[in-house]
DSSP file (Angstrom, degrees, kcal/mol; ACC not computed):
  #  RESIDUE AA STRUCTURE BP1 BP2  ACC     N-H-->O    O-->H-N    N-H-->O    O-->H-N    TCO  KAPPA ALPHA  PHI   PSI    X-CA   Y-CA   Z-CA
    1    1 A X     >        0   0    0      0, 0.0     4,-2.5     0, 0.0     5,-0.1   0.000 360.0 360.0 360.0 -11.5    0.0    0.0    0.0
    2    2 A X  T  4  +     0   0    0      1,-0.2     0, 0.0     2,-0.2     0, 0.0   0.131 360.0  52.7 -99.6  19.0    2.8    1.9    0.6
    3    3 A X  T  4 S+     0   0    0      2,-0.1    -1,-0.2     3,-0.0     4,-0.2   0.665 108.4  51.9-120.4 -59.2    3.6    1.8   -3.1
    4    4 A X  T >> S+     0   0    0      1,-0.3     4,-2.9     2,-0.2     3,-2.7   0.954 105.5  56.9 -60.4 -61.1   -0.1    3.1   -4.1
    5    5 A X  T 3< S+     0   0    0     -4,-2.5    -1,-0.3     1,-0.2    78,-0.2   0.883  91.3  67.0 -36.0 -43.8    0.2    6.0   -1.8
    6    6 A X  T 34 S+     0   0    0      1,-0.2    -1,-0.2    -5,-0.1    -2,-0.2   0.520 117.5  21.3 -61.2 -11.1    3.0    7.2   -3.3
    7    7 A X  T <4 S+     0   0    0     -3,-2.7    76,-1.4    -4,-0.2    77,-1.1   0.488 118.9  43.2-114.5 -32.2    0.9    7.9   -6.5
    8    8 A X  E  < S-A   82   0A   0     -4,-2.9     2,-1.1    74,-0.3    74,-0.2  -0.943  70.3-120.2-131.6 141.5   -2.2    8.2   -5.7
    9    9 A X  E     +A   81   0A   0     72,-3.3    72,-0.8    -2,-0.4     3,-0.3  -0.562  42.5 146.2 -56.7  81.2   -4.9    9.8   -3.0
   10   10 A X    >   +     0   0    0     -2,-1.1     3,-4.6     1,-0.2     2,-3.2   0.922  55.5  83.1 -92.9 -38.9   -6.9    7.0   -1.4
   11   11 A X  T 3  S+     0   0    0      1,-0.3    -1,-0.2    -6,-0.0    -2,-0.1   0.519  88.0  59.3 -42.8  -6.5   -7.2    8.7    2.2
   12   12 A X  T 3  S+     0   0    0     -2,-3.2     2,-0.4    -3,-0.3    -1,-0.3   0.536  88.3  98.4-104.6 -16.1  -10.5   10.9    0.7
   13   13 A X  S <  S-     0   0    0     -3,-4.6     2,-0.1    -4,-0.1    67,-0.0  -0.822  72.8-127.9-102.0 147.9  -12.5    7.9   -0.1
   14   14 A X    >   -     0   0    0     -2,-0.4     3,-4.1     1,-0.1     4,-0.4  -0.111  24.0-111.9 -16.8 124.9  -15.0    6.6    1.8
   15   15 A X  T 3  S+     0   0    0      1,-0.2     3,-0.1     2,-0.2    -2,-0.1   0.640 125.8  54.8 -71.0   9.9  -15.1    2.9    2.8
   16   16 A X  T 3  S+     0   0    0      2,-0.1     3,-0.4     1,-0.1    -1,-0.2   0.689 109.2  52.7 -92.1 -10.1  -18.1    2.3    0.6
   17   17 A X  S <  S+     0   0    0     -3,-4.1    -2,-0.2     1,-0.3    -1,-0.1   0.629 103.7  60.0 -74.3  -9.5  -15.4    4.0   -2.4
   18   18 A X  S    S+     0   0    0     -4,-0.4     2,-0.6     2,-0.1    -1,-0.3   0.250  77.2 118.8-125.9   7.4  -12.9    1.4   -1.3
   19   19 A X  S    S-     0   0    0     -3,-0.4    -3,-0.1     1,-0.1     2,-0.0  -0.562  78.6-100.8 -64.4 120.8  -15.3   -1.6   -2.2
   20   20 A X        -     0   0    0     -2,-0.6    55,-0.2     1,-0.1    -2,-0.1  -0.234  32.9-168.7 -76.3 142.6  -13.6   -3.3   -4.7
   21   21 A X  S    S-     0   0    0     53,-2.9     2,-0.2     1,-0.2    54,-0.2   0.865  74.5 -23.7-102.6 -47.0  -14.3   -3.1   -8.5
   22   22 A X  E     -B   74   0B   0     52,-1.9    52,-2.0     2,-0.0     2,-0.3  -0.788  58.6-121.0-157.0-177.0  -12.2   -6.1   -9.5
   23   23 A X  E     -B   73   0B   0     -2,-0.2     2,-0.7    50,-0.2    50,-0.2  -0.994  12.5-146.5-142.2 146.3   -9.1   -8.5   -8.5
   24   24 A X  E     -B   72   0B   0     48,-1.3    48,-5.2    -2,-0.3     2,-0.2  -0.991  27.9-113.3-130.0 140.4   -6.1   -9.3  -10.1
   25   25 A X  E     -B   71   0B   0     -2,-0.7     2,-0.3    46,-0.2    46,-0.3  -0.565  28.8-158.5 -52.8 119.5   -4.8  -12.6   -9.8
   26   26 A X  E     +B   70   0B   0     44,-1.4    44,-0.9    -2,-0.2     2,-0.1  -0.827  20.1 157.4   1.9 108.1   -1.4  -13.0   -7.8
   27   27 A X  E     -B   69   0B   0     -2,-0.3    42,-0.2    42,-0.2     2,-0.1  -0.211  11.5-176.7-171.9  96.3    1.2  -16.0   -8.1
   28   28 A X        -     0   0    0     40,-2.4    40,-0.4    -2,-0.1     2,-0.4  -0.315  28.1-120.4 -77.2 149.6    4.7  -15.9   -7.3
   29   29 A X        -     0   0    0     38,-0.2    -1,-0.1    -2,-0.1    37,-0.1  -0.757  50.1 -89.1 -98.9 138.6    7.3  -18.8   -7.7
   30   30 A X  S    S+     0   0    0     -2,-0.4     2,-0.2    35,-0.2    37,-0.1  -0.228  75.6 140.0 -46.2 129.2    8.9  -19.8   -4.3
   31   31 A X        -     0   0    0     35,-0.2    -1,-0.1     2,-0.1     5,-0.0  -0.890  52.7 -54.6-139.3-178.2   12.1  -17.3   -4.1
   32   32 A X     >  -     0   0    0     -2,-0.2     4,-2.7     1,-0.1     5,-0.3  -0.353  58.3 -98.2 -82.0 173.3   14.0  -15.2   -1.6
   33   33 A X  H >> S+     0   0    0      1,-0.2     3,-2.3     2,-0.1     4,-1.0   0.837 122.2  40.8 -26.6 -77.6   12.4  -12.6    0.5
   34   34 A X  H 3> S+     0   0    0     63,-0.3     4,-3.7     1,-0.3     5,-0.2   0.786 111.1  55.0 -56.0 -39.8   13.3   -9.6   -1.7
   35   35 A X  H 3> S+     0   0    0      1,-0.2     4,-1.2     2,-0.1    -1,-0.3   0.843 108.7  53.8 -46.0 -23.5   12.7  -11.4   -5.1
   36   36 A X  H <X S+     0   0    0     -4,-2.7     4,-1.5    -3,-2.3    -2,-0.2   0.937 110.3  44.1 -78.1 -37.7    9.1  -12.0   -3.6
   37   37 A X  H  X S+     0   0    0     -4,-1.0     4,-3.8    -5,-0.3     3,-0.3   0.938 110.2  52.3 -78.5 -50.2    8.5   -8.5   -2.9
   38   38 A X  H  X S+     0   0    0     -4,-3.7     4,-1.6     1,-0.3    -1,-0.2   0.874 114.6  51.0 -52.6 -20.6    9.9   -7.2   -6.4
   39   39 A X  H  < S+     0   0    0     -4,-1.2     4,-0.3    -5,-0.2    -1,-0.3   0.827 111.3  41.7 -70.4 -41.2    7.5   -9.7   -7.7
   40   40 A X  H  < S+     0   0    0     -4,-1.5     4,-0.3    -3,-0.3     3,-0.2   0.866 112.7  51.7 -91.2 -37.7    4.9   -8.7   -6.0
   41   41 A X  H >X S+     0   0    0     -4,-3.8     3,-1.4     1,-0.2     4,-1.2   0.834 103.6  67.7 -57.1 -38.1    5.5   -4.7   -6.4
   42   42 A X  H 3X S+     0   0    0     -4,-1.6     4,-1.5     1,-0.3    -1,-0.2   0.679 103.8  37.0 -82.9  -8.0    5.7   -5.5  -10.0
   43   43 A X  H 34 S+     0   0    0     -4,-0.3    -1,-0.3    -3,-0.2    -2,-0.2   0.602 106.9  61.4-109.8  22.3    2.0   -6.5  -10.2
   44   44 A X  H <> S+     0   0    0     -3,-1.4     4,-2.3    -4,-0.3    11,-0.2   0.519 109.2  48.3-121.2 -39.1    1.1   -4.1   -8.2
   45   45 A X  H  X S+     0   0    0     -4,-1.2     4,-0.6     2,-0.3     5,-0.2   0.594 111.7  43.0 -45.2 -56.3    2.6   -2.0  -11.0
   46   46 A X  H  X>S+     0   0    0     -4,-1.5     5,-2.0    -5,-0.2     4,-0.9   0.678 101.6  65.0 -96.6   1.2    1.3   -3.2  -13.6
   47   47 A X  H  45S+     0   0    0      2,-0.2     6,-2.0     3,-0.2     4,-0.5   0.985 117.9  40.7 -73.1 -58.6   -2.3   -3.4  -11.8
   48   48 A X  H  <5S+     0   0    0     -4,-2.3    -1,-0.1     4,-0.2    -3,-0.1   0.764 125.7  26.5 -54.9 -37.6   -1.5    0.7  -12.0
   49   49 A X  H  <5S+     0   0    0     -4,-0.6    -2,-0.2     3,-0.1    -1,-0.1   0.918 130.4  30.1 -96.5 -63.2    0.0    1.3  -15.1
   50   50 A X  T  <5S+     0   0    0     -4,-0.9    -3,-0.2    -5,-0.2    -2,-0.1   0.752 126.3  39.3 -97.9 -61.2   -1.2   -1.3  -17.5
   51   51 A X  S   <S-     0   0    0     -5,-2.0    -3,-0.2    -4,-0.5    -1,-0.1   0.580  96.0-125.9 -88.1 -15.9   -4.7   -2.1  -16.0
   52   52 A X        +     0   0    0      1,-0.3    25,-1.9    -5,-0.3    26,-0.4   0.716  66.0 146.4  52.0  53.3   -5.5    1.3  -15.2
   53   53 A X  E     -C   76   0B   0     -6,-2.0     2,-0.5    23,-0.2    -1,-0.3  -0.770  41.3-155.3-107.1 119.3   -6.1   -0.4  -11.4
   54   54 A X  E     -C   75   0B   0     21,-3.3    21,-2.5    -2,-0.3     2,-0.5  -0.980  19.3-142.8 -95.7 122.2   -5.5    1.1   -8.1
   55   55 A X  E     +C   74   0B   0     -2,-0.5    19,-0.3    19,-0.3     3,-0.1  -0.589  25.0 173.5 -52.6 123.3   -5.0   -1.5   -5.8
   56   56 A X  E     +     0   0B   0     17,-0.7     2,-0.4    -2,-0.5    18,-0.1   0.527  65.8   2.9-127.0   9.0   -6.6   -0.9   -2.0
   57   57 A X  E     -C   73   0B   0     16,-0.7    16,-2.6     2,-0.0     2,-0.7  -0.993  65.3-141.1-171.6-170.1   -6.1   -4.0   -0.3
   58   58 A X  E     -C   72   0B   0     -2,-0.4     2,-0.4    14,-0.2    14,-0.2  -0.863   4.4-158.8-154.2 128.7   -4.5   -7.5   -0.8
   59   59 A X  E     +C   71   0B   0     12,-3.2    12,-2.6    -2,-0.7     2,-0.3  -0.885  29.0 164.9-123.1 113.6   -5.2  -11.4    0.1
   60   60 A X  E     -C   70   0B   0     -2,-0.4     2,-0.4    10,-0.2    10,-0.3  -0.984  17.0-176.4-127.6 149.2   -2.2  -13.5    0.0
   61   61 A X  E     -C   69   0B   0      8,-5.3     8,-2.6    -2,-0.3     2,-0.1  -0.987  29.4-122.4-137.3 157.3   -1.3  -16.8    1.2
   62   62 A X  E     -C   68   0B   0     -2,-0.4     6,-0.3     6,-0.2     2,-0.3  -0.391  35.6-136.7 -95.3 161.6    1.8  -18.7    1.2
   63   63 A X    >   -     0   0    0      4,-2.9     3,-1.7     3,-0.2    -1,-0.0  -0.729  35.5 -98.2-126.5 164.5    1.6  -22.7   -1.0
   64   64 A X  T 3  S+     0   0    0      1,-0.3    -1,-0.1    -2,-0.3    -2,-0.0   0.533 119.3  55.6 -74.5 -23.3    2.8  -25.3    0.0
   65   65 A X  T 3  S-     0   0    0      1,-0.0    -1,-0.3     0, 0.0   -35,-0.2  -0.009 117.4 -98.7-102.8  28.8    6.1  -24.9   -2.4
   66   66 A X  S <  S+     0   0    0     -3,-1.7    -3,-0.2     1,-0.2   -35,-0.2   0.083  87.4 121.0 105.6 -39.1    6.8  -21.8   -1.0
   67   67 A X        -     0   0    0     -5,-0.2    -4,-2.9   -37,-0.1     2,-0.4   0.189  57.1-116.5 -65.7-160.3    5.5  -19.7   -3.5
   68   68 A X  E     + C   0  62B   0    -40,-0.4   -40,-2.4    -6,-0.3     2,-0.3  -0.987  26.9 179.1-140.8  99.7    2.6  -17.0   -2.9
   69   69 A X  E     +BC  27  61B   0     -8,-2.6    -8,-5.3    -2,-0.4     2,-0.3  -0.940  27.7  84.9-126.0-172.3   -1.0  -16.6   -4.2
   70   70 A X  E     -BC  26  60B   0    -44,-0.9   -44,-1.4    -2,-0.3     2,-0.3  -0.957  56.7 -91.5 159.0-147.8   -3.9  -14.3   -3.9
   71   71 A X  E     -BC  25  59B   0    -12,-2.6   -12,-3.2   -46,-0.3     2,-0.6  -0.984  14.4-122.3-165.6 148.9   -5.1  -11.2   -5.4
   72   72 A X  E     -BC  24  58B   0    -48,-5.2   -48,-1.3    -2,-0.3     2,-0.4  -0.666  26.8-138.2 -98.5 162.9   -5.1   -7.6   -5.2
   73   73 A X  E     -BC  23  57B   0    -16,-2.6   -17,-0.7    -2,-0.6   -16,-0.7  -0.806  29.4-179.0 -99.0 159.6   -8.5   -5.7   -4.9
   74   74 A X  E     -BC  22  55B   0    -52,-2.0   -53,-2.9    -2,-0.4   -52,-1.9  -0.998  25.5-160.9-159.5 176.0   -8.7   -2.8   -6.9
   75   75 A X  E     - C   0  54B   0    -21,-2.5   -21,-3.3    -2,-0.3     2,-0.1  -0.796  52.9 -65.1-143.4 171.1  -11.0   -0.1   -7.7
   76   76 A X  E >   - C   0  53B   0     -2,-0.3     3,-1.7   -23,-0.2     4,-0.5  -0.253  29.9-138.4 -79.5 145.9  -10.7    2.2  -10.9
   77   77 A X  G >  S+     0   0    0    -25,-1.9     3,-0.9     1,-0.4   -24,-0.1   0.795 104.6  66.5 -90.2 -19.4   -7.7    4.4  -11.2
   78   78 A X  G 3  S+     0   0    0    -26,-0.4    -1,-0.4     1,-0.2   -25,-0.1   0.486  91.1  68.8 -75.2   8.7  -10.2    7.1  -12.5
   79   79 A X  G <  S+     0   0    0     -3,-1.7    -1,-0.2     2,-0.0     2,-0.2   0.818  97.3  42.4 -84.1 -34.3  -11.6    7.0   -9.1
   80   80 A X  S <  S-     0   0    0     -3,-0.9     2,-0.5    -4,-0.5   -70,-0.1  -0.522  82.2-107.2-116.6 167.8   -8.7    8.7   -6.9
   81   81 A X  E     -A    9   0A   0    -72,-0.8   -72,-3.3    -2,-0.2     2,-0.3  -0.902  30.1-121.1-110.2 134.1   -6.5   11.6   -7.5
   82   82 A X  E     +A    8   0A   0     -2,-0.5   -74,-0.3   -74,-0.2     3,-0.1  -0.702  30.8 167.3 -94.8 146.3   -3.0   11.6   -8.3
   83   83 A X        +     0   0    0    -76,-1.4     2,-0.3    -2,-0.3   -75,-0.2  -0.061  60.6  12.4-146.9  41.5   -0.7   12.9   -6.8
   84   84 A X  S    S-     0   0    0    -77,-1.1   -77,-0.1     3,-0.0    -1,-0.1  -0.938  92.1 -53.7 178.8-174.1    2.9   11.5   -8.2
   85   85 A X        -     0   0    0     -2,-0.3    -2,-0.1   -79,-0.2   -77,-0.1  -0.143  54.5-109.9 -75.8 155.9    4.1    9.7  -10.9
   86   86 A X        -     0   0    0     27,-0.1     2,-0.2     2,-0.1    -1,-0.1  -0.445  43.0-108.7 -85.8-177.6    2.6    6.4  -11.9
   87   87 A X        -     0   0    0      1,-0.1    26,-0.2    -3,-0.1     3,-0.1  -0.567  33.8-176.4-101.7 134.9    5.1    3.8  -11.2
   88   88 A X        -     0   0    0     24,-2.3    25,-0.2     1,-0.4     2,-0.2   0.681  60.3 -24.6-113.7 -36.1    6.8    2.0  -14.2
   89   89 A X  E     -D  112   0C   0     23,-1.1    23,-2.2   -43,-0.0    -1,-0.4  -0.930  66.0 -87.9-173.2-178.7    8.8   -0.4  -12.9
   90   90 A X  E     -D  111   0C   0     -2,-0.2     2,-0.2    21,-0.2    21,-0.2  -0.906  28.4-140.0-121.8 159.6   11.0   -1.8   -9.7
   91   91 A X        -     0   0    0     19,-0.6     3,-0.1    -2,-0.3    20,-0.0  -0.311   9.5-163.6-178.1 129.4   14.2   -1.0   -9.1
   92   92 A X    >   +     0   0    0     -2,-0.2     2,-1.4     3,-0.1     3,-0.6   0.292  63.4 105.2 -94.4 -12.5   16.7   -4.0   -7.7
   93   93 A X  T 3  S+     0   0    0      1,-0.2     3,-0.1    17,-0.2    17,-0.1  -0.537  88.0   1.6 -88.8 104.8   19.1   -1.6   -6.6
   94   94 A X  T 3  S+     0   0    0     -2,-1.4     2,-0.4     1,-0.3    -1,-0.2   0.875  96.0 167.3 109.3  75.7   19.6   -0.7   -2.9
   95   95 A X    <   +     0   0    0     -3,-0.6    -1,-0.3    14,-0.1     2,-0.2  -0.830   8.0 159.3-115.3 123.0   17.1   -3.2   -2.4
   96   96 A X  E     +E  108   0D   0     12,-1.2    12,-2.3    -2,-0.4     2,-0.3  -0.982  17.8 170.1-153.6-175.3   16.4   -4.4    0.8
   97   97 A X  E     +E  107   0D   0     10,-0.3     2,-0.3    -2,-0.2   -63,-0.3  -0.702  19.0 157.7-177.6 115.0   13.9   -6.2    3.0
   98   98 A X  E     -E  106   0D   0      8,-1.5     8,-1.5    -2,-0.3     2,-0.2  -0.996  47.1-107.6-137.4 124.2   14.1   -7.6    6.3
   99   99 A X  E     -E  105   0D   0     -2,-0.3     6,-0.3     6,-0.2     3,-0.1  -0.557  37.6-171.4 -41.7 115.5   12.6   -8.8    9.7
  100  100 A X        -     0   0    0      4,-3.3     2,-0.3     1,-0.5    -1,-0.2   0.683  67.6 -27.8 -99.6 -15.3   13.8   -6.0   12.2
  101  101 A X  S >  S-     0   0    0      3,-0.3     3,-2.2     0, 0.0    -1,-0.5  -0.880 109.0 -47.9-175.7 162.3   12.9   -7.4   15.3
  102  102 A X  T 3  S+     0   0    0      1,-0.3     3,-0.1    -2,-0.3    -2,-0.0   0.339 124.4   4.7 -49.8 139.9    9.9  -10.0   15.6
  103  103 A X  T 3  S+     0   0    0      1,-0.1     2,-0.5    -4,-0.0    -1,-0.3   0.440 104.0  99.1  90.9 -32.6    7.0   -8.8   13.9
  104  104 A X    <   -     0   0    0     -3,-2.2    -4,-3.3     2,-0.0    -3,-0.3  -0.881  50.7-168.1-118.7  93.5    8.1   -5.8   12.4
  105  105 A X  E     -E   99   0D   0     -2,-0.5     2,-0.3    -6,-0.3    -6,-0.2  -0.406   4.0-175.7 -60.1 135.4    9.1   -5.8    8.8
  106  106 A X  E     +E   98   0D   0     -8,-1.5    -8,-1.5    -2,-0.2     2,-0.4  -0.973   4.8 172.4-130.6 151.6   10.9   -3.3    7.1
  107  107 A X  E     -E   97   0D   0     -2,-0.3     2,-0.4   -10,-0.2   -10,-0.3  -0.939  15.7-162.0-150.3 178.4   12.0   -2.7    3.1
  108  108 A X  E     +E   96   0D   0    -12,-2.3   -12,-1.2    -2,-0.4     2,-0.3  -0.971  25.1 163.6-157.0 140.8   13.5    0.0    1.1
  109  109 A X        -     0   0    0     -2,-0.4     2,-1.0   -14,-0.2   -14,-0.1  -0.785  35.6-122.2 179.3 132.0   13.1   -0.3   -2.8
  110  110 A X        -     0   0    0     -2,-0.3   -19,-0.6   -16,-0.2     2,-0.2  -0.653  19.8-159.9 -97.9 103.2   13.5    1.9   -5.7
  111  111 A X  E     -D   90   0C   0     -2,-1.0     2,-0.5   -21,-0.2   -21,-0.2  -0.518  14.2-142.4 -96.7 131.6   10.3    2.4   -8.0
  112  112 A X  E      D   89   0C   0    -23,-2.2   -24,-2.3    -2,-0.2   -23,-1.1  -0.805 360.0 360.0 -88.3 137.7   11.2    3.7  -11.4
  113  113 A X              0   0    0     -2,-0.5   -27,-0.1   -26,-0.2    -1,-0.1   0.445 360.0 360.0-112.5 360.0    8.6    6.5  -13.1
């Protein structure tokens, strides 16, 4: 979500605005952390760009070979206001992602526009 903010306004809609329009499919092949994330930023990316999709919330569950599916919800991109540039692609470089102490994730990644 922290990806979506960075382009777009959700914080003005309403939770009946944030009812979801559509889903896009999710399904990563088992990798390390940070490949899973770039994977996942990148459909999150194209959900923006491509699909002309705002994502506003996410169901994922981890399979049995590691991997990751779900879906993202999304709602229409005409819906929200932007307010930076949309997102083109991810970034590997000064990539990271990490547990920092139980529970508390953190990751740093560099979205191209």
């Amino acid at each position: 979500m922290g990806l979506v903010d960075a382009c777009v306004d959700v914080s003005e809609l309403t939770l009946g605005d944030r009812v979801p329009f559509d889903r896009v499919e999710v399904s990563l092949d088992p990798a390390e952390d940070e490949e899973m994330l770039v994977a996942l930023l990148e459909d999150v990316v194209y959900a923006i760009d491509a699909l002309d999709a705002v994502p506003v919330g996410a169901t994922l569950q981890e399979r049995a070979d590691g991997g990751v599916s779900g879906w993202l919800d999304t709602i229409p991109a005409a819906s929200v206001t932007e307010v930076g540039a949309t997102p083109k692609g991810v970034s590997r470089s000064d990539l990271s992602f990490a547990e920092e102490k139980e529970g508390l994730w953190r990751c740093r990644v560099e979205i191209d526009v």
